[in-house]
C-alpha positions in Angstrom: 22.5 7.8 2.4 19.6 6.8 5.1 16.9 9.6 5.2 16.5 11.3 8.7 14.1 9.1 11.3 10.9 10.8 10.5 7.9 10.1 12.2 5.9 10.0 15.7 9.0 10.6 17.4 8.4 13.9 17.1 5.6 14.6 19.0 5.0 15.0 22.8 6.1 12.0 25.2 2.4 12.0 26.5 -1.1 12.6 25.6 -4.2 12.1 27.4 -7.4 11.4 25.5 -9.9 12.6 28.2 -13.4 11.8 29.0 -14.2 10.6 25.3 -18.0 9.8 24.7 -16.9 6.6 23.2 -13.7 4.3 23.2 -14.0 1.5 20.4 -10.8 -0.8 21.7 -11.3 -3.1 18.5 -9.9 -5.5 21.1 -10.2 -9.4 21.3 -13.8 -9.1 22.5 -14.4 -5.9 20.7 -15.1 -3.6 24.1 -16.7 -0.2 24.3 -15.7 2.5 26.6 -17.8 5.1 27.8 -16.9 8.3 29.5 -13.0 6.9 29.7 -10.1 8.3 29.1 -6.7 7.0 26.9 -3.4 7.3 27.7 -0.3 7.6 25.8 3.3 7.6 26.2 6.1 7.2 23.7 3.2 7.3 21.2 2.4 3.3 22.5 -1.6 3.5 24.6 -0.7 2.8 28.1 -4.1 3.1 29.7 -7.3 2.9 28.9 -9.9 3.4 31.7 -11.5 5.9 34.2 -8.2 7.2 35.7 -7.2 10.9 34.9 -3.1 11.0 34.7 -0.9 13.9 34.2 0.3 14.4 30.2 2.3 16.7 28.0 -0.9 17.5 26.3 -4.9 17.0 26.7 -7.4 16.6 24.2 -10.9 16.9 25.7 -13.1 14.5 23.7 -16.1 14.5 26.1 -18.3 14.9 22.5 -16.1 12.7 20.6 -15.6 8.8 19.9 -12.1 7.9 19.5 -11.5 4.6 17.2 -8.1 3.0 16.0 -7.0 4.9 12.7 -8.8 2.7 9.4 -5.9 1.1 7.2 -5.8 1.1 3.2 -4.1 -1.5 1.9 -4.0 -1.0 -1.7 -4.2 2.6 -3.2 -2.8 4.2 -6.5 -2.0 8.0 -5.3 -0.9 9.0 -8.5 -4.2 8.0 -10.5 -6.0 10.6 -8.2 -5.5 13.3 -11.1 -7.2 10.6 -13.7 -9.9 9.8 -12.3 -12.3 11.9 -14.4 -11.2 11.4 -17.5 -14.8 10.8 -19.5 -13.2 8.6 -22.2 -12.6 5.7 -19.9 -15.6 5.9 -17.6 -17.4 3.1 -19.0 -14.4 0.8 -20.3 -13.4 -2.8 -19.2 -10.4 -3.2 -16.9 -7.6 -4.1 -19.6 -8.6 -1.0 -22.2 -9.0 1.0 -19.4 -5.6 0.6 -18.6 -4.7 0.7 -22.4 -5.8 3.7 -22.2 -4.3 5.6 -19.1 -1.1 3.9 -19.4 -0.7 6.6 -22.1 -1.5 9.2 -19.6 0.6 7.7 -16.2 4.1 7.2 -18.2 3.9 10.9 -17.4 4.2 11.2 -14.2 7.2 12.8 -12.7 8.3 13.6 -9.0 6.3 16.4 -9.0 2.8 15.1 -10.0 3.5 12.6 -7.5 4.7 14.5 -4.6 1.2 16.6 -5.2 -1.5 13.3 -6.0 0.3 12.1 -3.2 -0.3 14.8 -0.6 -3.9 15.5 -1.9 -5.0 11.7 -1.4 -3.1 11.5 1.5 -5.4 14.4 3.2 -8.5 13.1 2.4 -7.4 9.4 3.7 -6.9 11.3 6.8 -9.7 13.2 6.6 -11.8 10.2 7.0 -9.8 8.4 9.7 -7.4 6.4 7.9 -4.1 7.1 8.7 -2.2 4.2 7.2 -1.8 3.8 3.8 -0.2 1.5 1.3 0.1 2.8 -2.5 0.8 0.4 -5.1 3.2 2.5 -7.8 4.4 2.3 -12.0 8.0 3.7 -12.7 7.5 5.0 -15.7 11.4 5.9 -17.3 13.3 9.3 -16.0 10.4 10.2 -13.5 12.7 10.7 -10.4 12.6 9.7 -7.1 8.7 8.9 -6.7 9.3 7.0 -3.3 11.2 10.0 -2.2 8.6 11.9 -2.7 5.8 9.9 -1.4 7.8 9.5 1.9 8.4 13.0 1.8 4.7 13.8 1.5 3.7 11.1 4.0 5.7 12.9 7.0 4.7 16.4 6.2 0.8 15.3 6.7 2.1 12.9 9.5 0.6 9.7 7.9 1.7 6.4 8.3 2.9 4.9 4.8 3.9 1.7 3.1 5.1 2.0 -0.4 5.7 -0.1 -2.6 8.4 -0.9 -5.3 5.7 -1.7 -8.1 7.3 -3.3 -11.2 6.2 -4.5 -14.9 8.7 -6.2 -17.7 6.2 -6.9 -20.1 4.8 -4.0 -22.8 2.9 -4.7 -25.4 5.7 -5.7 -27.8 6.0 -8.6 -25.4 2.4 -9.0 -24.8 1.5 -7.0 -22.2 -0.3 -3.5 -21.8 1.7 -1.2 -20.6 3.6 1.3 -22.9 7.4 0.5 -23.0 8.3 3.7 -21.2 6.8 2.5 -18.1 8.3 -1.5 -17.8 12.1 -2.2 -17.1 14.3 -5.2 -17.1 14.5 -8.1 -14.1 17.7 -6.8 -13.4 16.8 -2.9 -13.2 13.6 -3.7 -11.3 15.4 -5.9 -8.6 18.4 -3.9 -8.1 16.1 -0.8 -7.7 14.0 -2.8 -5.3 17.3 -3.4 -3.3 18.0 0.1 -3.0 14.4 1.6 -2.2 14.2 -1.2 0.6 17.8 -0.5 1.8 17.0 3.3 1.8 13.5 3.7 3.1 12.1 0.4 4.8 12.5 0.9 8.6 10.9 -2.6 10.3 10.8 -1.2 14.0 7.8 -1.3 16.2 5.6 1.6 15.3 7.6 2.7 12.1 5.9 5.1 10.1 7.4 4.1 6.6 7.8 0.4 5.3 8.4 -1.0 1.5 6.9 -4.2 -0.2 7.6 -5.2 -3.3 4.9 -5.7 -5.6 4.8 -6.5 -9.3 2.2 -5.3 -10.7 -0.1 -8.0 -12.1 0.1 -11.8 -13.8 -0.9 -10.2 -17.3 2.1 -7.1 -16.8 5.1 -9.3 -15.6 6.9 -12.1 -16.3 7.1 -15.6 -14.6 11.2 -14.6 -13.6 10.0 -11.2 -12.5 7.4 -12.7 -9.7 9.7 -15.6 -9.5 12.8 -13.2 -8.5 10.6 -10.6 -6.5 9.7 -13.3 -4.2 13.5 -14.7 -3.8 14.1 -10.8 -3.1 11.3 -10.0 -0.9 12.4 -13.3 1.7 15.8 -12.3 1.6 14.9 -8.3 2.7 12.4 -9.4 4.5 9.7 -7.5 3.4 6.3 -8.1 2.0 5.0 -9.5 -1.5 1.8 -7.7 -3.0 0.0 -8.4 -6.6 -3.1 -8.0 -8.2 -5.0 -11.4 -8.8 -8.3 -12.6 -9.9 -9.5 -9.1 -10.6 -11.2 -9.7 -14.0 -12.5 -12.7 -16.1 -9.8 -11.1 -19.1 -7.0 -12.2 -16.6 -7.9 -15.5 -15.6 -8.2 -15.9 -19.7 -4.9 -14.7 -19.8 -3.1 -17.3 -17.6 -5.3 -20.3 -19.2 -4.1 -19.7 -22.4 -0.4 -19.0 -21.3 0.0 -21.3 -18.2 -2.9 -23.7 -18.0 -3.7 -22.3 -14.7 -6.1 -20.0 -12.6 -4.1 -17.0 -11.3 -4.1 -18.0 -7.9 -2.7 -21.4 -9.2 -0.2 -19.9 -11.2 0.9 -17.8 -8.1 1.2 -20.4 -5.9 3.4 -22.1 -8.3 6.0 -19.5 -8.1 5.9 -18.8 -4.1 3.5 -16.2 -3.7 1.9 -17.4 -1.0 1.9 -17.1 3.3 1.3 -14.7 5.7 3.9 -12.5 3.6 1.5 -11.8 0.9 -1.2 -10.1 0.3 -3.4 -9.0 -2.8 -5.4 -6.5 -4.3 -8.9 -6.9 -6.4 -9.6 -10.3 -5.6 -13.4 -11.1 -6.7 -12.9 -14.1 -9.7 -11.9 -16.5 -6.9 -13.9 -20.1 -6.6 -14.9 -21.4 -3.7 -11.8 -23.4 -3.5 -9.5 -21.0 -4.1 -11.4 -19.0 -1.4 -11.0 -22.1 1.1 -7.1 -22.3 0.2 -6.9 -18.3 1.1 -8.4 -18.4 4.0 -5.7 -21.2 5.3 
């Protein structure tokens, strides 16, 4: 069943923004109002300028600057109640992760509906008011989407979520405990569903789904391999991890014979589909390719 249309649709036809300070338009040739006024109908900006129009509601924001709302495009919620753990302050990514995997197989609905909520408020807090959260599913947690949508429209942020994934545990390899990876199969049918259930693609939608794998050194060639295939077919969007330490880029040397980035290419994880998280171990060519 298809969740109710939450989202802006539930606010007031129009708003006036009136007399702000400042007006940062973040436009082609990045202008600056001052002393203007922003108009919205339909929650789409209609006007922009020094005419006063009649609205459902005014905001006076003669002492205010008014900016398009910041976008984070890679966030893990549910690590927002790890963060202080002193034992891994000091550690290396892939020990690190060692470590709080132990912790994250854990997480249920409800830790996740709270995390969720808490680092959605201070996102919005500081003017960012999309947000896309990368996600484990670790076995029997519920309905963590669910509840991350859930959370996302009581705050009235706009959310992307992802359908993380991860078939290889340390029995085959990998890091993660085997509590938190799942078969191809599981992971792609389950993808099916989320994105069947919870991506809406309209103009101005307040909740999307990518799929997203969680990283070279956690999933399988067929897992990226399939997610891709999936992704095209949905039509929805392809996110990773890549080139985030020198311990990964070991990793695929010895099991590919290829840089990350090479070894994603291979398997069609590139275009204007993709995006990636923690990029900094990336030559100059690889740098040169990205940018194309």
């Amino acid at each position: 069943m298809r969740p109710p249309d939450w989202g802006l649709e539930v606010f007031l036809s129009t708003l006036l923004i009136k007399n702000a300070r400042y007006i940062v338009s973040c436009d082609d040739t990045d202008r600056l109002y001052e002393r203007s006024n922003l108009f919205i109908r339909d929650n789409a900006i209609e006007y922009i300028g020094p005419e006063l129009r009649q609205a459902d509601q005014v905001i006076d924001a003669s002492r205010m600057v008014v900016y398009p709302g910041l976008i984070n495009t890679h966030h893990h919620l549910y690590q927002l109640f790890s963060r202080n753990l002193p034992e891994v302050q000091r550690m290396e990514l892939f020990p690190w992760l060692v470590t709080l995997y132990d912790v994250w197989k854990n997480l249920d609905e409800e830790v996740v509906a709270a995390s969720s909520l808490v680092g959605m408020a201070e996102l919005l807090k500081t003017g960012c008011t999309t947000c896309f959260d990368h996600h484990v599913f670790p076995a029997r947690a519920g309905d963590l989407i669910g509840a991350q949508f859930r959370a996302a429209e009581l705050v009235g942020m706009r959310f992307h979520a992802s359908r993380g994934s991860m078939d290889l545990s340390r029995k085959d390899g990998g890091l993660p405990p085997d509590s938190v990876v799942q078969t191809i199969d599981q992971i792609l049918a389950d993808s099916e569903r989320l994105v069947r259930v919870w991506h809406d693609p309209s103009r101005f939608s307040m909740r999307q789904v990518a799929l997203a794998p969680c990283s070279p050194f956690s999933v399988s060639t067929d897992l990226l391999r399939e997610s891709a295939r999936l992704a095209r077919s949905l039509e929805v969007r392809l996110h990773t991890h890549v080139a985030e330490t020198r311990d990964e880029e070991q990793y695929t040397l010895e099991r590919f014979g290829l840089r990350p980035l090479a070894y994603l290419e291979g398997l069609g994880w590139t275009g204007p589909d993709v995006w990636y998280a923690h990029g900094i171990h990336f030559n100059d060519d690889e740098l040169k390719a990205l940018a194309a």
